[in-house]
N, C-alpha and C positions, 0 to 999 in steps of 0.2 A: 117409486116416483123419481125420473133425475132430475138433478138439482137446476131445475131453467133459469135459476134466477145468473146462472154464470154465462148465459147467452141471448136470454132476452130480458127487459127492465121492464117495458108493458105488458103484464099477461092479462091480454083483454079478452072479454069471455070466460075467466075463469075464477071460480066458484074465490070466495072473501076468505072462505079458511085454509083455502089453498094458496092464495096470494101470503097470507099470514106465517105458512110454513115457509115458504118460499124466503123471506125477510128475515125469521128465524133462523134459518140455513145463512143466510148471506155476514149474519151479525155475528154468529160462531165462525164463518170461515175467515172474516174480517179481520177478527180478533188474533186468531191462532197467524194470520199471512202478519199481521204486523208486529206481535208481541212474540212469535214462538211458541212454542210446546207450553202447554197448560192441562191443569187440570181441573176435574168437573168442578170442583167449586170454585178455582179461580174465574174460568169462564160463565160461570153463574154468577159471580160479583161483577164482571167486566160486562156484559150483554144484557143483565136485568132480569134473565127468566128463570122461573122455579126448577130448584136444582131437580126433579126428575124429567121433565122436559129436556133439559137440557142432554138428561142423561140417553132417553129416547132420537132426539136428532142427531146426536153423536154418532149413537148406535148405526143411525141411516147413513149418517155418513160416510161412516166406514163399510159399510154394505156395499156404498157405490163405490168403492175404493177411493173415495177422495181424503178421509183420513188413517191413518197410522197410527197404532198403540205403540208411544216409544219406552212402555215398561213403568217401573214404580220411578217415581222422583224423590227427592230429600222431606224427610218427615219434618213437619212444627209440632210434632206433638200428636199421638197415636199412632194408628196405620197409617204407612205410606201411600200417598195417591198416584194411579197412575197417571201418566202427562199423554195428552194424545197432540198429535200435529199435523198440517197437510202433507198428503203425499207429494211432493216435487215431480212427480216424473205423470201427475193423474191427468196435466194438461201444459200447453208448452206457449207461450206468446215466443211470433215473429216482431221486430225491431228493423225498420227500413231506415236508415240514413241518406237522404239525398243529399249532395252536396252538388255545387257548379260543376266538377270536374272529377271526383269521385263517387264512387258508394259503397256505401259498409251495410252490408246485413249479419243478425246475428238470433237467435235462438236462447229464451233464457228457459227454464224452469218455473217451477212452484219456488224455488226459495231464491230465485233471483240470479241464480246461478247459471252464466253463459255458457251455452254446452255447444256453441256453434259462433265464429263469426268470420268473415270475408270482407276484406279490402279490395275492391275492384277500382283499379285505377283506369285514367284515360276513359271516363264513362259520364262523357262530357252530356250536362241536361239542355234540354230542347224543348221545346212547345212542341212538340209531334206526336202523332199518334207509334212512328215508329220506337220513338222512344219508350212509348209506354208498353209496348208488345215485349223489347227487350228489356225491358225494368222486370214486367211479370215472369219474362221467361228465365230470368237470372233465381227467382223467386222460384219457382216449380222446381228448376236445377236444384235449388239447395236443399225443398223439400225429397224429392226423390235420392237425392245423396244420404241424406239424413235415415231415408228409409220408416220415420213413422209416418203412421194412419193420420189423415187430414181430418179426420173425427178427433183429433188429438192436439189440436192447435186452438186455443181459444179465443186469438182476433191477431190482427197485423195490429201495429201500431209504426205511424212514419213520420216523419220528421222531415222537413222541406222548407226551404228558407223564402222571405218574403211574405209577402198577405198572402193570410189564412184565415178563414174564418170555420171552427174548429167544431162549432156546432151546427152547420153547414155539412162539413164535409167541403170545402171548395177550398183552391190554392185560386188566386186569383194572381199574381207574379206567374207562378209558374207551373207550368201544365195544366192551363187552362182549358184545351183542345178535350181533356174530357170531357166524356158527356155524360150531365148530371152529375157532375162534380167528380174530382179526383176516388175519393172514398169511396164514392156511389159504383165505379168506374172500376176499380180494383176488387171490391167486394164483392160485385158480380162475377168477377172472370177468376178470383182467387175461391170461390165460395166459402170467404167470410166476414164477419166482422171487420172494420177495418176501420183506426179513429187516425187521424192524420191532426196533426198541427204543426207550427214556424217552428223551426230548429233551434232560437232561443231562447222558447219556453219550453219547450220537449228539453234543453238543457236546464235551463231554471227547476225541471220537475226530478232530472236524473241528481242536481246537485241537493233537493229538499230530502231526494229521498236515499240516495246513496254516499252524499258527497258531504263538502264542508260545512254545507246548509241543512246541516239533520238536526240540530237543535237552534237553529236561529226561524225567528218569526219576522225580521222583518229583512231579505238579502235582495241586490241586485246580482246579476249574472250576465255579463257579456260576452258576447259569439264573436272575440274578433279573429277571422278568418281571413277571406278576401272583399268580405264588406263587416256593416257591425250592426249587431244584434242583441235585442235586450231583454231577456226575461225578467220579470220582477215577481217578487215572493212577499207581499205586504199582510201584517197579520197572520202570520200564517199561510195564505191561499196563496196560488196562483191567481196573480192579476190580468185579465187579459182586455178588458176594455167592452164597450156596447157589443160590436160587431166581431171582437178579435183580435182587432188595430194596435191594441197600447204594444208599446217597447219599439216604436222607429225610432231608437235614438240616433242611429246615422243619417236621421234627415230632419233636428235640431236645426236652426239656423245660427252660423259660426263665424261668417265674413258676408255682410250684405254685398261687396265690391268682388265677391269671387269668385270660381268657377262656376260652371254650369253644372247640375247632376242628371245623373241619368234620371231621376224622377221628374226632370225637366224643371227645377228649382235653382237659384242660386246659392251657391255657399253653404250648403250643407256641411256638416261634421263628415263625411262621408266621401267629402272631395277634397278631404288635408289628410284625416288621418283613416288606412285601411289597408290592411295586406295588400287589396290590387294597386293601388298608390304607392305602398312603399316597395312595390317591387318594377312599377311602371317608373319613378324615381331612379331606383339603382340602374335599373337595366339602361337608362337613356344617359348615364352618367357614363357606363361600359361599354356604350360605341364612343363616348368622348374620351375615351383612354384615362379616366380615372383608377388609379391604381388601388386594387381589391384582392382579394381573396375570390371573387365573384367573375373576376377576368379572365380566368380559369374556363370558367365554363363558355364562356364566347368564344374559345382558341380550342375547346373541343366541342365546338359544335351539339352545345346541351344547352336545355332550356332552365334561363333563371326563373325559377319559381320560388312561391314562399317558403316550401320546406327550404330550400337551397341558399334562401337569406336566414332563417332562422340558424340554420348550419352552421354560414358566417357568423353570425353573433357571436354564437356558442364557441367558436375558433377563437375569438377575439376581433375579428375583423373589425381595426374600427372604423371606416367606411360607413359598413353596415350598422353598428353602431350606432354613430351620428348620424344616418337617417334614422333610426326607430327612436333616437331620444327626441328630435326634431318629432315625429307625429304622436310620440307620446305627451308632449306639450299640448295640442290642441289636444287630445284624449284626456287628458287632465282638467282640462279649463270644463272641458263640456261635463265631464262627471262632477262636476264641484256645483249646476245647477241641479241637476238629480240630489246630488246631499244635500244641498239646502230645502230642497220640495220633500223630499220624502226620508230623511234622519235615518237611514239602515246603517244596521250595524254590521255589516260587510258588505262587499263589493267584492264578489269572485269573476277572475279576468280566465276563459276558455277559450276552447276555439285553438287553431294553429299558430298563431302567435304565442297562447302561452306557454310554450315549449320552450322559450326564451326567457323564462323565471325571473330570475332579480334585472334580468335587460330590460324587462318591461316592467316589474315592478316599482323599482327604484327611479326612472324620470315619471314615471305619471306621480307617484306619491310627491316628488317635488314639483311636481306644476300642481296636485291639489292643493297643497301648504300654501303656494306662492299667493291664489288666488280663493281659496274658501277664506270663511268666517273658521279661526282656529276651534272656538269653541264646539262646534257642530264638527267638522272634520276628524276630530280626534277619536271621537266616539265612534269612527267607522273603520273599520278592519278591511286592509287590499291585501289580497292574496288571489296566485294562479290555484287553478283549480287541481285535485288529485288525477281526475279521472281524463282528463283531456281528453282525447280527439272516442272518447267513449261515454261522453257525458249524454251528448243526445239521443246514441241508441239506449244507453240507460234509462234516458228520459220516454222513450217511447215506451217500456216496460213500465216504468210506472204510472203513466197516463191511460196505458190499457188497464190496472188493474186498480187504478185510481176509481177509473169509469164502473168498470165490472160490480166493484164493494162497494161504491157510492151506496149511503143508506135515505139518499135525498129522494 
């Protein structure tokens, strides 16, 4: 019997004891993807069922090659038991990264483990059906490069910024022009599975489940890139709101007297402080013959972009500098209403900004101080994240296999 519960979650039409294996199977592979290599009666204490059961759908599992005998483990006293584990290589998740202007695909494993990834730059996104022909065709590329069997990939999982509504399957920002929603859209033409959500909760998921956020229960996680993006981790869970909405924190209201947003709002968080501002900032500073590190690239004929101010930072540039400290100030003020509504004990700052480490760590901490309640503030931990510009494809990894083991 193969194991269907790793491909489909409704098995309608089929007989109650077979659904019941099917759950059994899903609770032993559960176990072993999150805790590692176990043995029959650790996994009989961890999943609840009679240890020769246990010991029979083991057996099957390893029939189907999906688990591995990795030998005897350390005794507590008598015979050593052996540990069994998943096979890593029994099935493979795709990881799609859309960003505005790049994209990163990559390939993990059973154990998490990236055995494939690609930075495509200049792969500027579009509401076009063109763009989705080449988004797919970059995807077939990697699979045929790769060289395994499409019977061997167990779902895409994509990450894309903006409204998403995640149990849908629909990006409603961007790449709308699918038909039947983005997932529905790619599923079809990739022939598979395919769970799509906002790039910073597919970060919030890569940071709970790879990153700084493995033992915190309650983190916020923000995408600041060239806009800003908020995954929240409350309880435990991934927060994501009725329809999929929660975490616009870039469109907060921050100056009722001030710019226009592109959401067609006033005074968003989002039209003071953001990669495309602090670089739309420098750049109009760099035809005023403001003297930079950044002047540079105007006199050769190169485009200032955010890596190319983070760069500056990094140089010392202070210029550069004193604009990121200036929009880390409103970045500061607006996180200080997040810590008062919801008390998390960390705040991890991602996305291409945080490349910029204590540049951007140290003005935001001092505009939270300036303007929280000290005593709630303290109890919150800011730090850039480890995983940076690999947090969201991580996060697609774990939200495919999030979905897959779900025992809901």
């Amino acid at each position: 019997m193969r194991p269907q519960f790793l491909y489909e979650k409704n098995l309608q039409g089929v007989a109650n004891s077979v659904k019941r294996k099917q759950e059994q199977y899903r609770k032993i592979v559960r176990h072993l993807y999150y805790n590692g290599a176990a043995s029959i009666a650790e996994i009989v204490k961890a999943v609840k069922i009679s240890q020769p059961l246990v010991a029979s759908l083991v057996d099957d599992l390893m029939s189907y090659g999906m688990l591995l005998d990795k030998g005897v483990g350390e005794s507590i006293g008598g015979r050593r038991p052996n540990l069994f584990c998943l096979n890593s290589e029994y099935q493979y998740v795709i990881g799609v990264d859309i960003n505005l202007h790049t994209l990163n695909l990559a390939v993990f494993d059973l154990s998490n483990k990236q055995i494939f990834r690609e930075e495509i730059k200049y792969f500027d996104l579009e509401n076009s059906e063109d763009y989705l022909i080449s988004l797919i065709d970059k995807i077939e590329s990697m699979i045929s490069h790769l060289g395994i069997p499409r019977e061997k990939f167990l779902a895409v999982g994509i990450s894309i910024p903006g409204l998403v509504d995640a149990k849908q399957g629909l990006s409603h920002t961007h790449l709308s022009v699918a038909e039947n929603g983005l997932a529905h859209f790619m599923g079809e033409r990739l022939g598979m599975n395919v769970l799509l959500d906002n790039d910073a909760r597919t970060m919030a998921l890569g940071e709970k489940a790879f990153g700084k956020a493995i033992d915190k229960e309650n983190v916020l996680c923000l995408n600041l890139s060239n806009g800003i993006g908020l995954g929240m981790i409350l309880n435990g869970e991934l927060h994501s709101g009725k329809n999929g909405f929660a975490g616009e924190f870039g469109h907060i209201l921050i100056d009722p007297e001030g710019k226009l947003c592109y959401c067609g709002k006033i005074g968003c968080l989002e039209t003071l402080t953001s990669g495309k501002i602090l670089v739309k900032n420098i750049r109009e500073a760099v035809d005023k013959g403001q003297p930079t590190l950044l002047a540079n690239y105007k006199k050769e004929n190169r485009k200032i972009d955010l890596r190319a101010v983070v760069e500056a930072i990094l140089q010392g540039d202070q210029f550069a500098i004193d604009q990121l400290n200036q929009m880390c100030e409103y970045l500061g003020k607006g996180l200080v209403t997040l810590i008062h509504l919801l008390n998390p004990e960390m705040v991890i700052i991602g996305g291409k900004i945080a490349h910029a480490g204590k540049f951007v760590i140290d003005p935001v901490t001092m505009s939270m101080n300036k303007y929280a309640m000290s005593r709630i503030s303290s109890e919150t931990e800011l730090v850039c994240s480890d995983l940076l510009d690999d947090s969201a494809l991580m996060g697609t990894m774990a939200n495919v296999m999030r979905s897959v083991l779900s025992l809901d």
